[in-house]
C-alpha positions, 0 to 999 in steps of 0.5 A: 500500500505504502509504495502506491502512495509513494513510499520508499522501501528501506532495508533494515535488520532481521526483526523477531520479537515483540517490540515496545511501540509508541504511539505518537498521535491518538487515533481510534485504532489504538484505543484501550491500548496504551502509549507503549504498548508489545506487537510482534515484529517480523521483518527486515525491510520497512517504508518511510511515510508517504505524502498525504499520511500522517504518522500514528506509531513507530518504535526504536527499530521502525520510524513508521509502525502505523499511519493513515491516510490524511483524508481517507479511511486507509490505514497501515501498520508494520506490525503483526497485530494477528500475533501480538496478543491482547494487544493485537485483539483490541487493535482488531476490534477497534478496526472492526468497529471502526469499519462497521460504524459508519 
């Protein structure tokens, strides 16, 4: 999604763990989960934000864990959010709900 939008792949180090994320803008995605919160990370390569996003996460190995789109419903995240337990539950039914409310 992010490369559609203009964004550039960045190559990183292999990633496997859960990592401390810090949410830097409240959004209803995050809801119930606190400013630093675990997600599972796997991965070796991430993209940098791309114009017309606004930055909603990132962590110490990631600069962009989460963004959305400025004017659009379009949301991404780097994390494994079906691998990160209770964390990763809240994050999906703040998104289901998000999706089903309007």
């Amino acid at each position: 999604m992010g490369l559609l939008y203009g964004s550039e792949i960045k190559a990183g180090k292999m990633i496997d763990k859960m990592e401390q994320i810090k949410i830097v803008k409240e959004n209803d995605l995050f809801i119930d989960i606190p400013g630093l919160a675990l997600f599972r990370e796997e991965h070796s390569e991430f993209i940098s934000l791309p114009e017309g996003f606004m930055l909603l996460a990132k962590s110490g190995s990631c600069d962009n864990e989460a963004m959305k789109h400025k004017n659009k419903a379009i949301y991404g995240v780097q994390f494994h959010p079906e691998m990160s337990d209770d964390n990763g539950k809240k994050l999906f039914r703040n998104f289901l709900k998000m999706c089903t409310s309007k």
